[in-house]
C-alpha positions as CSV (number, residue, x, y, z in Angstrom):
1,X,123.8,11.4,148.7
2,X,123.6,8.5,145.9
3,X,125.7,9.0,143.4
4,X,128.8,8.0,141.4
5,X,132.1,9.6,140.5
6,X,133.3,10.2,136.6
7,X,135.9,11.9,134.4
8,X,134.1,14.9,131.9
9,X,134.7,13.8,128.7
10,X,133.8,16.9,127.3
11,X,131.1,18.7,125.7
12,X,128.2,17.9,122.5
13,X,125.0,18.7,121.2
14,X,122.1,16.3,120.4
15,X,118.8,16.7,119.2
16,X,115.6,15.2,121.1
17,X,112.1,13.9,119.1
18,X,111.3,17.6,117.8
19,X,114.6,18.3,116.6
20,X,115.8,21.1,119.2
21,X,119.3,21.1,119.8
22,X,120.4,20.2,123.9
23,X,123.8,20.5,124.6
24,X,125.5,18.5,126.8
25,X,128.2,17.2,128.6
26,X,129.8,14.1,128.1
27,X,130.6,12.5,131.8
28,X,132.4,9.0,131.8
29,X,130.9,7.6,134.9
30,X,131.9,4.5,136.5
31,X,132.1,1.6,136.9
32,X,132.4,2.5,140.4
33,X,134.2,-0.1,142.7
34,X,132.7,-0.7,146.2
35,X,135.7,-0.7,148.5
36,X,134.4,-0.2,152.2
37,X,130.7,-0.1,153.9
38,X,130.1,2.0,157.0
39,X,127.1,1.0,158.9
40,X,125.6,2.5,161.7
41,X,126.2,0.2,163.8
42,X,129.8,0.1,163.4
43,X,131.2,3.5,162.7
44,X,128.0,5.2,163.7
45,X,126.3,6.6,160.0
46,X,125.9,4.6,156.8
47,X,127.9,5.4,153.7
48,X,129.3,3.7,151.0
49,X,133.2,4.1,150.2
50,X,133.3,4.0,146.2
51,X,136.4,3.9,143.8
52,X,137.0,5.0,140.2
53,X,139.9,4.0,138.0
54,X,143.0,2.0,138.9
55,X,146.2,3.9,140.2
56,X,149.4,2.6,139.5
57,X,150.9,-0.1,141.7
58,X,153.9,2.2,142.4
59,X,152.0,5.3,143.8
60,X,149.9,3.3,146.6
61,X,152.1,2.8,149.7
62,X,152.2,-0.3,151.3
63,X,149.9,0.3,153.9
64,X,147.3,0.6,151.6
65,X,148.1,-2.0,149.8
66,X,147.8,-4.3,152.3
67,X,144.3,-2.9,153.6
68,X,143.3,-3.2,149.9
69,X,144.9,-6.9,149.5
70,X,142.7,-8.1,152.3
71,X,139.7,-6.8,150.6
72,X,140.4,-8.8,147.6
73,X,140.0,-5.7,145.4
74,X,142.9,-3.1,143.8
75,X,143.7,0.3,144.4
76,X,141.3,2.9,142.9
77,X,142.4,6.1,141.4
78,X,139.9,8.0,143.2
79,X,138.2,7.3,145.9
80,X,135.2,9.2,147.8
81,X,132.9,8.6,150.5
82,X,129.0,8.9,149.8
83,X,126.7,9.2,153.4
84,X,123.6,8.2,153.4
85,X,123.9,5.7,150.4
86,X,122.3,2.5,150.7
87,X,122.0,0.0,148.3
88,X,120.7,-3.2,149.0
89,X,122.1,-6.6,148.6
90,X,125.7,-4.7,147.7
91,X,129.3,-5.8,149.1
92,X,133.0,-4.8,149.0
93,X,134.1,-5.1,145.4
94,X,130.9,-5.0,143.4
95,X,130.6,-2.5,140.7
96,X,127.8,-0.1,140.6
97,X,127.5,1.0,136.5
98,X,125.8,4.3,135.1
99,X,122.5,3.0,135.0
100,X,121.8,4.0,138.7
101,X,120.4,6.9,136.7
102,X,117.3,7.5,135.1
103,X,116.9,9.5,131.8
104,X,115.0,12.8,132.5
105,X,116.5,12.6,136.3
106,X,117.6,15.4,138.3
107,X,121.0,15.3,139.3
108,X,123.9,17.6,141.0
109,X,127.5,17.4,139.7
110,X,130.5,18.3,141.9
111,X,134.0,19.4,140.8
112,X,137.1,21.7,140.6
113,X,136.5,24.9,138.4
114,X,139.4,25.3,135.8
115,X,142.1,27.1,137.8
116,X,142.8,30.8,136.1
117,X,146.2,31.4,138.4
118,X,146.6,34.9,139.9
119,X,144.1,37.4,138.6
120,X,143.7,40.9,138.9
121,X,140.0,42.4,140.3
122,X,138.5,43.2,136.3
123,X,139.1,39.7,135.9
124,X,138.7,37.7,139.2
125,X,136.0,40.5,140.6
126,X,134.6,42.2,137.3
127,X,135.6,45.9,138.3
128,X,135.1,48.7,136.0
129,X,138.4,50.0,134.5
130,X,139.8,53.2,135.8
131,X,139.5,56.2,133.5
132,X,141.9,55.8,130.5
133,X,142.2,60.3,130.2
134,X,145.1,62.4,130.2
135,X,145.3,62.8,133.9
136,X,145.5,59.1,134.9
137,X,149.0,57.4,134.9
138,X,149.8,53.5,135.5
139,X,146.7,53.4,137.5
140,X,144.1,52.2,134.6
141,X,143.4,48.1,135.9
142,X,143.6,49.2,140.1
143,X,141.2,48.6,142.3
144,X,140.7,52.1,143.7
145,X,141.6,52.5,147.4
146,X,141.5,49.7,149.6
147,X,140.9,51.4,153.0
148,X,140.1,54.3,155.3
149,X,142.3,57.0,157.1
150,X,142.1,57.6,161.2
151,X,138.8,55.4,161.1
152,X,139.7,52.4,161.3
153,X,142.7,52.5,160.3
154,X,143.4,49.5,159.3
155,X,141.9,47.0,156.1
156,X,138.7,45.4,156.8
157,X,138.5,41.4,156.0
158,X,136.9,40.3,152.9
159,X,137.7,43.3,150.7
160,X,137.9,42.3,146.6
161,X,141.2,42.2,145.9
162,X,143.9,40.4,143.7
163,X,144.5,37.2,144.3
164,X,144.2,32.9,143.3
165,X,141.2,32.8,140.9
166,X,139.3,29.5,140.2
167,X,140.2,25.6,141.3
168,X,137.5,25.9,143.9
169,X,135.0,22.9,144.9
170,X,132.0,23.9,142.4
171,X,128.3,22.3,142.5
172,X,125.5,22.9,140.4
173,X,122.2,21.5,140.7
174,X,119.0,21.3,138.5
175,X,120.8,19.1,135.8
176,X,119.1,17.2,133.8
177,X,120.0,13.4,132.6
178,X,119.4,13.2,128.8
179,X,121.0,10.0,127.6
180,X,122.3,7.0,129.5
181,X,124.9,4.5,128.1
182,X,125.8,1.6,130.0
183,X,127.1,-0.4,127.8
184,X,129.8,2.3,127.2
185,X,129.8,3.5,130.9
186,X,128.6,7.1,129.4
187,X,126.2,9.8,130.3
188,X,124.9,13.1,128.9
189,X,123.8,16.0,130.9
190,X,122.2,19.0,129.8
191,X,124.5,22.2,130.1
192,X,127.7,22.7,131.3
193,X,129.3,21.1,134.6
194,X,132.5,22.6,136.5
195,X,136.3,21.6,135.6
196,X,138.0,20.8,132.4
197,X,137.9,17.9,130.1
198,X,139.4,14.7,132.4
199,X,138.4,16.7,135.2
200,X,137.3,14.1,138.2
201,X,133.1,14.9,139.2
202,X,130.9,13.4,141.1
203,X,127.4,13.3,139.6
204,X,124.6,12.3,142.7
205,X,120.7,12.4,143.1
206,X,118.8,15.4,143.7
207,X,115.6,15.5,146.6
């Protein structure tokens, strides 16, 4: 996949040539540092290794440091493998800006939904609430029973339950590019992408 990684911003509206109102989402994307290039004849596939940001010189341990010394480039915050990425006439420490995308492109973003902590099944499953009559006592957000009797006796895997809602790996696809600043290392994407504001994503090429 070609593509960059970025920090949401956060999220807008703007207004095209008729006037209709798009909202969007505000990605800060790159400049992305190269810092390694697989080839296939070497490790076997092709990828480029790209960086975004600058961690602090106290958090990388010295091993890295070293490795990252010798490529004459510093440590990125965060740093992600792309296979399949080929850009010609590209080396170890050149930045790759925005621009790599097109206004009115297709692109997927990749993130970490907002994490919601442990949720009950209304919330994390959207189950009906139990009957809130007379007869029902401390029993009105349950999930109902959660298995059988002689037969088999035992839970079956993959029932709905309670449990760790959100901060999963999220992608959606079908977005469209709407705006394009290089100069200010911005994009705009129509609709909403996964995570919160500062949230790391990777936006890549669709097809």
């Amino acid at each position: 996949m070609t593509g960059l990684i970025g920090k949401k911003v956060g999220m807008t509206r703007v207004f095209d040539d008729k006037g209709t109102v798009i909202p969007v989402t505000v990605i800060e994307l790159g400049p992305n540092q190269i810092t390694n290039v697989r080839t296939k004849d070497k490790h076997g596939y092709d990828a480029l290794c790209l960086g975004f940001g600058q961690k602090r010189d106290k958090l990388v341990p010295m091993p890295m440091k070293g490795h990252y010394k010798s490529l004459g480039i510093t440590a990125p915050k965060v740093e992600r493998e792309f296979r399949n990425m080929i850009l010609e006439g590209k080396k170890v420490g050149d930045a790759i800006a925005c621009d790599l995308f097109k206004v009115g492109e297709k692109v997927q973003v990749i993130g970490t939904s907002k994490g919601r902590g442990f949720a009950g099944v209304i919330k994390r499953h959207n189950f009906g609430r139990q009957t809130m009559t007379h007869g029902t006592h401390e029993f009105f957000r349950h999930g109902g029973s959660i298995g059988s009797n002689t037969f088999p006796g035992r839970t079956l895997p993959g029932l709905r339950m309670p449990g760790r809602m959100g901060a999963d790996r999220v992608t959606v696809k079908n977005l469209k590019v709407i705006r394009v600043d290089a100069e200010a290392n911005l994009i705009m994407i129509g609709g909403a992408v996964p995570g919160p504001n500062h949230g790391i994503v990777i936006v890549g090429k669709q097809g």
